[in-house]
PDB file of N, CA, C and O in Angstrom:
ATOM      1  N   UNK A   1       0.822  -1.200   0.000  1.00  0.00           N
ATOM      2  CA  UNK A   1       0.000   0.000   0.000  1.00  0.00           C
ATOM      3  C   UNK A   1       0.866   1.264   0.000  1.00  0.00           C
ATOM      4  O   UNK A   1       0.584   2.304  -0.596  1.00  0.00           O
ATOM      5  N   UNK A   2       2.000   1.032   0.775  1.00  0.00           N
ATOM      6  CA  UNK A   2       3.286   2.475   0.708  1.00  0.00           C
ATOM      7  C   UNK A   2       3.698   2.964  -0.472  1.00  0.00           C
ATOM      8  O   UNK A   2       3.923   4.105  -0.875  1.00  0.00           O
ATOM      9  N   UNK A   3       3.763   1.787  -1.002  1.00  0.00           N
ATOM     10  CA  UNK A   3       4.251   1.987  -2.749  1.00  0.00           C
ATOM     11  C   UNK A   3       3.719   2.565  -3.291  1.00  0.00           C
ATOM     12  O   UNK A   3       4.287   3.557  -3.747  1.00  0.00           O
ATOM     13  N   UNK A   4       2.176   2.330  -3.632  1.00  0.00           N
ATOM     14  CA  UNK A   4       1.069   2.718  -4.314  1.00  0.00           C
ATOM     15  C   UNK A   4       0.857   4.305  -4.093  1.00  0.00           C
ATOM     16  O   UNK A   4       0.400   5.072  -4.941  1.00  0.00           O
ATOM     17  N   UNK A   5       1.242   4.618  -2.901  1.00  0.00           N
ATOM     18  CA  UNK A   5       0.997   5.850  -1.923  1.00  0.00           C
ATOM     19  C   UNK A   5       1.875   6.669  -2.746  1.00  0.00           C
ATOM     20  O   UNK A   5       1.539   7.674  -3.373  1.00  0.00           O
ATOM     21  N   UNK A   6       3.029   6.143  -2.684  1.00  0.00           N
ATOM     22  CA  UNK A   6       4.180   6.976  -2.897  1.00  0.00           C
ATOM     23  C   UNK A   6       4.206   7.143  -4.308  1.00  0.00           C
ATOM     24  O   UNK A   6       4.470   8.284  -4.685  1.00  0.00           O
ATOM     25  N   UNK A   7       3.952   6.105  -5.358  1.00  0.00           N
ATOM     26  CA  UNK A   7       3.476   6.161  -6.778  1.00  0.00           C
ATOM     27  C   UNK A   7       2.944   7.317  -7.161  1.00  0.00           C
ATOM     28  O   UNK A   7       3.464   8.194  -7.851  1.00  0.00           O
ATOM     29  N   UNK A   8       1.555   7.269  -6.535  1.00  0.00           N
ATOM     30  CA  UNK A   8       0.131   8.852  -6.554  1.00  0.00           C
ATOM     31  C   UNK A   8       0.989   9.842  -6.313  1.00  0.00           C
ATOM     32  O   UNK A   8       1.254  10.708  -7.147  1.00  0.00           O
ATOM     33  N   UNK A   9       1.554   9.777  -4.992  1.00  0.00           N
ATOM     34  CA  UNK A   9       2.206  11.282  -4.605  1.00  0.00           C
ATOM     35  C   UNK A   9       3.280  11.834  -6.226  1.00  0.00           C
ATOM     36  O   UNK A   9       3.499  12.914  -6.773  1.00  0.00           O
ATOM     37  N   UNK A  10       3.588  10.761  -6.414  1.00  0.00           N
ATOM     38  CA  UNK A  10       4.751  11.005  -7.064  1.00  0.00           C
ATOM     39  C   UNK A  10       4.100  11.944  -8.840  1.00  0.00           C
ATOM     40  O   UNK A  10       4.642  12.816  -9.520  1.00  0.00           O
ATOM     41  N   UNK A  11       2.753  11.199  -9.004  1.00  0.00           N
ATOM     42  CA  UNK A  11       2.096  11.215  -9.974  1.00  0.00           C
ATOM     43  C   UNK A  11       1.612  12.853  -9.829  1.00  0.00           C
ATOM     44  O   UNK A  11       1.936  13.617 -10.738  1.00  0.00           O
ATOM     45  N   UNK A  12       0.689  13.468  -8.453  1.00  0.00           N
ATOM     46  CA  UNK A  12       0.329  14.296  -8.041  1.00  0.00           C
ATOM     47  C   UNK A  12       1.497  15.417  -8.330  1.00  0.00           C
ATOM     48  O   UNK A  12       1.358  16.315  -9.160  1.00  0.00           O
ATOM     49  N   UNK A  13       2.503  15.257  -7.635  1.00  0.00           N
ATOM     50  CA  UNK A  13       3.608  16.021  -8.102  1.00  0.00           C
ATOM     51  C   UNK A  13       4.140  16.592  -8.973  1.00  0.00           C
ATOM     52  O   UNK A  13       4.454  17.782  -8.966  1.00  0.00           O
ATOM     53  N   UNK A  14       4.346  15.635 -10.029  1.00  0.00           N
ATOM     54  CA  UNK A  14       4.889  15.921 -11.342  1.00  0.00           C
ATOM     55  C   UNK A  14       3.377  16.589 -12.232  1.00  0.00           C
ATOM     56  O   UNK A  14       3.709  17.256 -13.212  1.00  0.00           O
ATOM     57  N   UNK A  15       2.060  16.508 -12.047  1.00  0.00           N
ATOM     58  CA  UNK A  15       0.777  17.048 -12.620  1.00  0.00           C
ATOM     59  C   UNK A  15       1.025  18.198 -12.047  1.00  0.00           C
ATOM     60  O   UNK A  15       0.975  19.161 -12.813  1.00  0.00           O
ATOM     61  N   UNK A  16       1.411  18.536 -10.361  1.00  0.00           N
ATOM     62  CA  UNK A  16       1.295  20.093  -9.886  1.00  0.00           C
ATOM     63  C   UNK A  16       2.338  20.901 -10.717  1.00  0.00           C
ATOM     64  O   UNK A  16       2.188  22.062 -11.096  1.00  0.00           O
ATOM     65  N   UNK A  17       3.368  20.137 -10.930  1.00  0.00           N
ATOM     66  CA  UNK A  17       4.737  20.683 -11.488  1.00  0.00           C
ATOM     67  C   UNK A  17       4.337  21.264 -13.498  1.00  0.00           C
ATOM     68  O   UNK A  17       4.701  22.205 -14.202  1.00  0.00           O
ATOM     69  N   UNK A  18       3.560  20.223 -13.663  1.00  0.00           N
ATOM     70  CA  UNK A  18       3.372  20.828 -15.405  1.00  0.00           C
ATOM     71  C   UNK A  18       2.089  21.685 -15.399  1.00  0.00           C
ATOM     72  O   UNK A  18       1.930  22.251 -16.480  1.00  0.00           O
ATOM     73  N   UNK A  19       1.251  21.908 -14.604  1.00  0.00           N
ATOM     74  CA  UNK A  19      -0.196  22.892 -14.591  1.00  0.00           C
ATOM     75  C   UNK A  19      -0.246  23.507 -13.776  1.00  0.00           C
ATOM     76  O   UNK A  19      -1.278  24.176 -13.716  1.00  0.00           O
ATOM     77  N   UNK A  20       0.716  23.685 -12.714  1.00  0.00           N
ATOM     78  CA  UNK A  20       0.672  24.783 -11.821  1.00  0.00           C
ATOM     79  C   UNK A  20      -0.632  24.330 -10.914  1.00  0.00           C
ATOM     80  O   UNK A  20      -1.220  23.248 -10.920  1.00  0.00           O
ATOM     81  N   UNK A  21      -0.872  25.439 -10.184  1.00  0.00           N
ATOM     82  CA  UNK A  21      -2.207  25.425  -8.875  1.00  0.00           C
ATOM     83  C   UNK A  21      -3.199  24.597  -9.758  1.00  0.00           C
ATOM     84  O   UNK A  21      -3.273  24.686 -10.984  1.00  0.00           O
ATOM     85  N   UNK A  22      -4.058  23.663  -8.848  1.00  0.00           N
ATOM     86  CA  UNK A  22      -5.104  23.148  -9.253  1.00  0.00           C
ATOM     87  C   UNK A  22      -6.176  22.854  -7.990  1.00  0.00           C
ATOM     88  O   UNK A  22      -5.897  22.545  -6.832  1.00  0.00           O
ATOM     89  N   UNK A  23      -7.283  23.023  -8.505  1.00  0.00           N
ATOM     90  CA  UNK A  23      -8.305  22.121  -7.336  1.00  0.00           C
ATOM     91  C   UNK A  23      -8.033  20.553  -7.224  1.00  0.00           C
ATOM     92  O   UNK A  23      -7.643  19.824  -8.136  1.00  0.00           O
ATOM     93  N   UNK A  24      -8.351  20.156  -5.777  1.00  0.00           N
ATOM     94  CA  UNK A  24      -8.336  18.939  -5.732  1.00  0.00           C
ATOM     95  C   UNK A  24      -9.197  18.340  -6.359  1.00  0.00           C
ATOM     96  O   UNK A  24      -9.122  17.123  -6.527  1.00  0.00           O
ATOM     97  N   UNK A  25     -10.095  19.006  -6.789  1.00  0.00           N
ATOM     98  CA  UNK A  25     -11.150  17.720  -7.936  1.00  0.00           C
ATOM     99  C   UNK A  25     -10.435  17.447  -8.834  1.00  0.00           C
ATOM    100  O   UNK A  25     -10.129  16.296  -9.145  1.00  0.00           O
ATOM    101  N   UNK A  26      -9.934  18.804  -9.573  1.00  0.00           N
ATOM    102  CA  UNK A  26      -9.218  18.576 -10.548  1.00  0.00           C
ATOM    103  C   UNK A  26      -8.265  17.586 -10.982  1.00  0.00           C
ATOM    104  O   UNK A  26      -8.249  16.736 -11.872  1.00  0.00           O
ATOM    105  N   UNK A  27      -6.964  18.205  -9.491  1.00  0.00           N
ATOM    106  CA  UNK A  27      -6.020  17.028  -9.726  1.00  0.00           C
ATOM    107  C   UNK A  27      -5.739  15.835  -9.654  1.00  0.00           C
ATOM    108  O   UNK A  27      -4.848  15.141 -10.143  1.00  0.00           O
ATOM    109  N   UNK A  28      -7.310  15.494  -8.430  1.00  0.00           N
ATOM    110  CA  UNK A  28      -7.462  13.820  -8.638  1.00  0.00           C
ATOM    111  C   UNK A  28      -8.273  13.558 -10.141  1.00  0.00           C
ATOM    112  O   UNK A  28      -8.487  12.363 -10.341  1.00  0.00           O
ATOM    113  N   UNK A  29      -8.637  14.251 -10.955  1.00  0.00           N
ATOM    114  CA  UNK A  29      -8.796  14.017 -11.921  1.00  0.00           C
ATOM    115  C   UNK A  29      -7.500  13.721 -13.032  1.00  0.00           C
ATOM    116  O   UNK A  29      -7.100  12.768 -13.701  1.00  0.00           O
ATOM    117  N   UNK A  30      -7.289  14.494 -12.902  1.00  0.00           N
ATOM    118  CA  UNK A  30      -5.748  14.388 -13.797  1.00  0.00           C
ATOM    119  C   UNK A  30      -4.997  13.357 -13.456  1.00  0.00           C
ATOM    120  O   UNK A  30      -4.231  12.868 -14.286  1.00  0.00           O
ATOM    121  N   UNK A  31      -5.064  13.014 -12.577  1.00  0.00           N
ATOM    122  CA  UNK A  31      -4.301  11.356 -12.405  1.00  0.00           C
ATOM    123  C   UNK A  31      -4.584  10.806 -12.509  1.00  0.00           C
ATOM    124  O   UNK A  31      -3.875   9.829 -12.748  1.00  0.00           O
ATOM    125  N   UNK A  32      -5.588  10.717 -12.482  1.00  0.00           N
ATOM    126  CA  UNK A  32      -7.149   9.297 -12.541  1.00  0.00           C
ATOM    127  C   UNK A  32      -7.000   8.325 -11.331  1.00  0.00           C
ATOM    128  O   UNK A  32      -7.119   7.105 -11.442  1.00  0.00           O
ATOM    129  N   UNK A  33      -6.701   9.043 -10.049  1.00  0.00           N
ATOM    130  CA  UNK A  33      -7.152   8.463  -8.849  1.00  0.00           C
ATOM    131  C   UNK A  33      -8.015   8.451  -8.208  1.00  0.00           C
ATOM    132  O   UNK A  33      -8.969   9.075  -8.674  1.00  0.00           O
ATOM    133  N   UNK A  34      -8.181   7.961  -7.185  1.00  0.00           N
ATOM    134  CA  UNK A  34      -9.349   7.484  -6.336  1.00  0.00           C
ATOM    135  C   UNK A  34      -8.966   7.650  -4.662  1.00  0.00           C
ATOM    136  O   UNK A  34      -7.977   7.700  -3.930  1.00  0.00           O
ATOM    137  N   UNK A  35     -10.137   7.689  -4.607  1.00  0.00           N
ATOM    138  CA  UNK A  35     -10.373   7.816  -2.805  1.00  0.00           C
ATOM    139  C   UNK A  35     -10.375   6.621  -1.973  1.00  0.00           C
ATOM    140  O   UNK A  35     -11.396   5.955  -2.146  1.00  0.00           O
ATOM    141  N   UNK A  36      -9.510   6.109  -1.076  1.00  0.00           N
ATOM    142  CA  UNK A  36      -8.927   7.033  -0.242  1.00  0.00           C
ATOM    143  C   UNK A  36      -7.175   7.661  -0.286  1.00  0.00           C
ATOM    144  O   UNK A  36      -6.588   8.564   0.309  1.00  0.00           O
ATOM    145  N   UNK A  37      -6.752   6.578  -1.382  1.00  0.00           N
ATOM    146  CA  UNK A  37      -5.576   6.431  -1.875  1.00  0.00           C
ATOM    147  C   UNK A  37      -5.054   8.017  -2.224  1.00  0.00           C
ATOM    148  O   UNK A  37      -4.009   8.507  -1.798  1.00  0.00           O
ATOM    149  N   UNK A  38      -5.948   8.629  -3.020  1.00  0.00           N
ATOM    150  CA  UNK A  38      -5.297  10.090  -3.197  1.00  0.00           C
ATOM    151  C   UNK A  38      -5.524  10.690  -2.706  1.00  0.00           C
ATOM    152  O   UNK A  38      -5.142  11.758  -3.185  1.00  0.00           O
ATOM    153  N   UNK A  39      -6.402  10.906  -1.159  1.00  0.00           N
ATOM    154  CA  UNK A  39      -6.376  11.189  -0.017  1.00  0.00           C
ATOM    155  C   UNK A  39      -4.961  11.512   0.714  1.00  0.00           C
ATOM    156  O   UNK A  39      -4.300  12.531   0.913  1.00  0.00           O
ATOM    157  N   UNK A  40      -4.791   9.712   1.102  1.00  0.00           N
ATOM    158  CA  UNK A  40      -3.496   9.402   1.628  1.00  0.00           C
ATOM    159  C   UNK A  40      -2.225  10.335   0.686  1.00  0.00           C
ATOM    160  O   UNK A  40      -1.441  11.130   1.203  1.00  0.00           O
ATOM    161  N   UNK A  41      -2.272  10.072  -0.426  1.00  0.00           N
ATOM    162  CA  UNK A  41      -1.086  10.908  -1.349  1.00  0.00           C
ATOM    163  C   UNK A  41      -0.869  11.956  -0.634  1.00  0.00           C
ATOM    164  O   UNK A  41       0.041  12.156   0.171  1.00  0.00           O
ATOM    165  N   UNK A  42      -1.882  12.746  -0.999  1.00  0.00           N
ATOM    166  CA  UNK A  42      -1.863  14.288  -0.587  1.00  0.00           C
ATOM    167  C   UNK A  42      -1.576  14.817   0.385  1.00  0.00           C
ATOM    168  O   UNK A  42      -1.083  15.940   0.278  1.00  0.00           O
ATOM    169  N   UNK A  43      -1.773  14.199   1.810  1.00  0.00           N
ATOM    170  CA  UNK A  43      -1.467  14.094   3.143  1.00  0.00           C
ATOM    171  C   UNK A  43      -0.343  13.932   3.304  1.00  0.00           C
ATOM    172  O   UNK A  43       0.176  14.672   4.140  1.00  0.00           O
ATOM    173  N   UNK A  44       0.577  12.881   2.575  1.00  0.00           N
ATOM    174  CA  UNK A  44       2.108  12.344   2.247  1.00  0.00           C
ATOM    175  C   UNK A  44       2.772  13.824   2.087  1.00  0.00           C
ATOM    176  O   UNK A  44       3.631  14.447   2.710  1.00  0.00           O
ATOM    177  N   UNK A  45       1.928  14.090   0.912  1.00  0.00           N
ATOM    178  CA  UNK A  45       2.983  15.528   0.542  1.00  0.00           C
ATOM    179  C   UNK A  45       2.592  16.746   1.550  1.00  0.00           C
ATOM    180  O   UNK A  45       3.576  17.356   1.969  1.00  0.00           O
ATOM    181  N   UNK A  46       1.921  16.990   1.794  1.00  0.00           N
ATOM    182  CA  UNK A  46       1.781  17.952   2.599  1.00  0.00           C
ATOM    183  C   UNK A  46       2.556  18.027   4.312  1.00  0.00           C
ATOM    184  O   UNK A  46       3.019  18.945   4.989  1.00  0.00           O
ATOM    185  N   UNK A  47       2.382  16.532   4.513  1.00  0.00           N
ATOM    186  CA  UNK A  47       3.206  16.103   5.949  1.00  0.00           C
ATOM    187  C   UNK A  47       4.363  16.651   5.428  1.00  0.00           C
ATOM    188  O   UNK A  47       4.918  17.522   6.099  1.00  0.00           O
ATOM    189  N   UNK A  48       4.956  16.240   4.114  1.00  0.00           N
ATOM    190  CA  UNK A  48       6.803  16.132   4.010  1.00  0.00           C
ATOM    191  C   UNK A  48       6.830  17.752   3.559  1.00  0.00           C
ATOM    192  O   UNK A  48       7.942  18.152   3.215  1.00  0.00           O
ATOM    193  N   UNK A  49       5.610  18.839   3.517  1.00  0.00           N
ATOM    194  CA  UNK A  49       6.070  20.282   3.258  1.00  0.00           C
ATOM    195  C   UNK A  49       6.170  20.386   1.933  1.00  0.00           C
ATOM    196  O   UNK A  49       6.612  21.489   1.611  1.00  0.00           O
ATOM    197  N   UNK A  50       5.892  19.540   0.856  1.00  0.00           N
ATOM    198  CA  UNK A  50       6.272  19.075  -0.601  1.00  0.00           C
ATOM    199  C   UNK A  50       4.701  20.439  -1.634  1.00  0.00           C
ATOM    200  O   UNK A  50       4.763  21.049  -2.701  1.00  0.00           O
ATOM    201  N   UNK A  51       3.623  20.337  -0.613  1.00  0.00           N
ATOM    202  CA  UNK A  51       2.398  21.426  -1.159  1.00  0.00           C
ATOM    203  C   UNK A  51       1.962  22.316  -0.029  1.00  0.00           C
ATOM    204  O   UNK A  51       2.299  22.320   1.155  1.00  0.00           O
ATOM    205  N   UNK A  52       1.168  23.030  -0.668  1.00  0.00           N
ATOM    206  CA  UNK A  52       0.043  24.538  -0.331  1.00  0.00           C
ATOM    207  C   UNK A  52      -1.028  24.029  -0.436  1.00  0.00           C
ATOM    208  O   UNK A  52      -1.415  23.873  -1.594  1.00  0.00           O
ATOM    209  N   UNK A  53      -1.722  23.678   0.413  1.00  0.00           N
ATOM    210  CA  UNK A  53      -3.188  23.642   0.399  1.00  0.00           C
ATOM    211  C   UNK A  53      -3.752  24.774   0.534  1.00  0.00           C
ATOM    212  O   UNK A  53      -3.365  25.197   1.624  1.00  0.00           O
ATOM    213  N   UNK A  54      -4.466  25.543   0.049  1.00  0.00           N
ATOM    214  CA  UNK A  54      -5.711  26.642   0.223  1.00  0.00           C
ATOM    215  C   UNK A  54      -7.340  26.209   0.180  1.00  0.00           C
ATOM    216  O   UNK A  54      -7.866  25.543  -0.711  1.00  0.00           O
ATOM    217  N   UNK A  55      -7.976  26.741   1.330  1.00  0.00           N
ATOM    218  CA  UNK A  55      -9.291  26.670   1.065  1.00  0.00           C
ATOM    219  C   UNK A  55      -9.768  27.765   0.431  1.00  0.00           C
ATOM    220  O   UNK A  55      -9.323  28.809   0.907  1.00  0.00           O
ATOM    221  N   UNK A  56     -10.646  27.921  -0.631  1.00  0.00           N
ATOM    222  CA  UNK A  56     -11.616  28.708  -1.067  1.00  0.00           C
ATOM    223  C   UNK A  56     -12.849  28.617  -1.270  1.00  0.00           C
ATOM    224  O   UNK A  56     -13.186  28.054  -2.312  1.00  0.00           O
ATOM    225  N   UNK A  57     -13.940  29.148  -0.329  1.00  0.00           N
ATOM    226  CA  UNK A  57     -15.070  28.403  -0.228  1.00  0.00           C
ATOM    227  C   UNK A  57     -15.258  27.542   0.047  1.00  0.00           C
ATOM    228  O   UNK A  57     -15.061  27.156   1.199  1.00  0.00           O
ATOM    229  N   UNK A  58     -15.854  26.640  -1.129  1.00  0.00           N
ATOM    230  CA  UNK A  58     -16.181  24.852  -0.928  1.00  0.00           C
ATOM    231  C   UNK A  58     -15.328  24.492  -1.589  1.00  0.00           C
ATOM    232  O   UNK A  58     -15.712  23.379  -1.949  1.00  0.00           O
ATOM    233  N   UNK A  59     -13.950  24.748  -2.222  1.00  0.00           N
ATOM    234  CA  UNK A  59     -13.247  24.103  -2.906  1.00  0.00           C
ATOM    235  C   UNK A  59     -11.811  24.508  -2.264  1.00  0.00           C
ATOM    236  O   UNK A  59     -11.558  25.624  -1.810  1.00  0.00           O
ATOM    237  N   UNK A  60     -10.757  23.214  -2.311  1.00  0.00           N
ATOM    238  CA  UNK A  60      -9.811  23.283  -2.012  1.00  0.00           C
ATOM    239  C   UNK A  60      -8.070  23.470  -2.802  1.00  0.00           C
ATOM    240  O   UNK A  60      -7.365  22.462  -2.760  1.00  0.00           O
ATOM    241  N   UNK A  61      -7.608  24.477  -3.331  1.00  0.00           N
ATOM    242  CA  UNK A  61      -6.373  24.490  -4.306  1.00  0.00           C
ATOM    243  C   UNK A  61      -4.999  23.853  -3.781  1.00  0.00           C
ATOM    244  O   UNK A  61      -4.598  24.134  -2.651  1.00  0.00           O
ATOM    245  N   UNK A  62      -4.285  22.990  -4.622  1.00  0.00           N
ATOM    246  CA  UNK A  62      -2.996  22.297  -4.382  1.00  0.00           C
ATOM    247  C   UNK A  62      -2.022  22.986  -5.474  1.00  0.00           C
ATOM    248  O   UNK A  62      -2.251  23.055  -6.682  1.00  0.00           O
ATOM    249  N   UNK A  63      -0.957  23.450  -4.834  1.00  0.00           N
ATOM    250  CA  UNK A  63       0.215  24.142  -5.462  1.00  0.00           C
ATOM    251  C   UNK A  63       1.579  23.047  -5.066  1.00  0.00           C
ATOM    252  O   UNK A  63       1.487  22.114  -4.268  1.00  0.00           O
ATOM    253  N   UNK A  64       2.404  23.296  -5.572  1.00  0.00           N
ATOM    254  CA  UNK A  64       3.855  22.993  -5.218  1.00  0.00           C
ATOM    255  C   UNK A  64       4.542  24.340  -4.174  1.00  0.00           C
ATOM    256  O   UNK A  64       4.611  25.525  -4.499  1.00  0.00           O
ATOM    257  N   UNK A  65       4.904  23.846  -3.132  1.00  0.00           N
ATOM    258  CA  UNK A  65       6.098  24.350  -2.247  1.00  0.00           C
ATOM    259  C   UNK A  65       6.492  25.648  -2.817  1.00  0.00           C
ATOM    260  O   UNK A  65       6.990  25.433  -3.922  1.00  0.00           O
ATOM    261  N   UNK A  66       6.480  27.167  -2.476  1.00  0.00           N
ATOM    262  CA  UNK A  66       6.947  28.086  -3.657  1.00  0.00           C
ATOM    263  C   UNK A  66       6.940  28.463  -4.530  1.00  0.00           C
ATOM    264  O   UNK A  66       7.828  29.164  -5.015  1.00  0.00           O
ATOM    265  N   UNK A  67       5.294  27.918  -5.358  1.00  0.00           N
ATOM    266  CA  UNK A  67       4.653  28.077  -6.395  1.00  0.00           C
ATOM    267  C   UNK A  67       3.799  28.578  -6.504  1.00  0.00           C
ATOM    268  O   UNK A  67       3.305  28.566  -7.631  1.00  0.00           O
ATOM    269  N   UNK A  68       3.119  29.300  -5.452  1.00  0.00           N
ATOM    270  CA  UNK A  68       2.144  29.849  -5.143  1.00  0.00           C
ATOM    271  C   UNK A  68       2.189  31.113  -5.944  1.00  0.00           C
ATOM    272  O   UNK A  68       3.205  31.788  -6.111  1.00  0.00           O
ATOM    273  N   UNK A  69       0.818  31.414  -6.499  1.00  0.00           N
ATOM    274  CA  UNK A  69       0.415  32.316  -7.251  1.00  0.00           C
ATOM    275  C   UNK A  69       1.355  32.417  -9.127  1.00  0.00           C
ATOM    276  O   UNK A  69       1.300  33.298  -9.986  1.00  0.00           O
ATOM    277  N   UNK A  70       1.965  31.343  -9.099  1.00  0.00           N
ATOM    278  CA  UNK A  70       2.505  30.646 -10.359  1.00  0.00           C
ATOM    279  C   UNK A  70       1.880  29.967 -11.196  1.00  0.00           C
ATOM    280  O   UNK A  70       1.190  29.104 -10.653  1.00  0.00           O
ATOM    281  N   UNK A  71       1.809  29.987 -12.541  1.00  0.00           N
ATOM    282  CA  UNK A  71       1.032  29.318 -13.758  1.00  0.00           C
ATOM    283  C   UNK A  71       1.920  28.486 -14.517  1.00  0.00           C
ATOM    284  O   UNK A  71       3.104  28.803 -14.634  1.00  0.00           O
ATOM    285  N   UNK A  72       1.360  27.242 -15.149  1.00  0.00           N
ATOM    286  CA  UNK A  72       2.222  26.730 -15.720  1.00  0.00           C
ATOM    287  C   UNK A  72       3.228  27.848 -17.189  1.00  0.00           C
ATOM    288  O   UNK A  72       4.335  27.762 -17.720  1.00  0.00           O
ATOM    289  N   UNK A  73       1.854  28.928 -17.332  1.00  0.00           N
ATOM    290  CA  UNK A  73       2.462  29.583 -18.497  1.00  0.00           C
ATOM    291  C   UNK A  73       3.794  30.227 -18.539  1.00  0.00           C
ATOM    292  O   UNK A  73       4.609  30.421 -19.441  1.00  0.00           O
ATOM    293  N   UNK A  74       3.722  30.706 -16.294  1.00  0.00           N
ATOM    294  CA  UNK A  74       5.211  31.815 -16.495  1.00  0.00           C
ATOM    295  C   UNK A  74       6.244  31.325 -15.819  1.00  0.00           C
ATOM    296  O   UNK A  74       6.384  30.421 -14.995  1.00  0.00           O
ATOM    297  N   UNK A  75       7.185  32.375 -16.510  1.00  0.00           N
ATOM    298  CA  UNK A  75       8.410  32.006 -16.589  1.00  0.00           C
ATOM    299  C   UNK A  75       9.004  31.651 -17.848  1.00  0.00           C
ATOM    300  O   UNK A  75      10.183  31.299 -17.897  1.00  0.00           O
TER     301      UNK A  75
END
């Protein structure tokens, strides 16, 4: 199950890294994961300081570490 964990995270990562900020609907979309597994991911990265969680409203945004307010476009 660690593996699998660490797989998603890894998957999650490299999606935050090419599209910049996303909602979590989103980005469990973009991986094509599932609950509770990309749950667990996300928690992984956030424990190790790796994302930015923001709440807005009813929806929640995932960034990379220092990426905040960054688009995949700049730079």
């Amino acid at each position: 199950m660690n593996e699998e964990i660490g797989k998603l995270a890894g998957s999650i990562w490299h999606a935050l890294a090419a599209n910049g900020e996303m909602t979590l609907a989103k980005l469990k979309k973009e991986v094509g994961a599932e609950a509770p597994v990309f749950d667990w991911a996300i928690g992984w990265l956030a424990r190790e300081d790796k994302i930015v969680l923001t709440r807005e409203k009813r929806t929640t945004r995932a960034c990379l570490k220092g990426w905040q307010g960054q688009t995949a476009n700049a730079a």
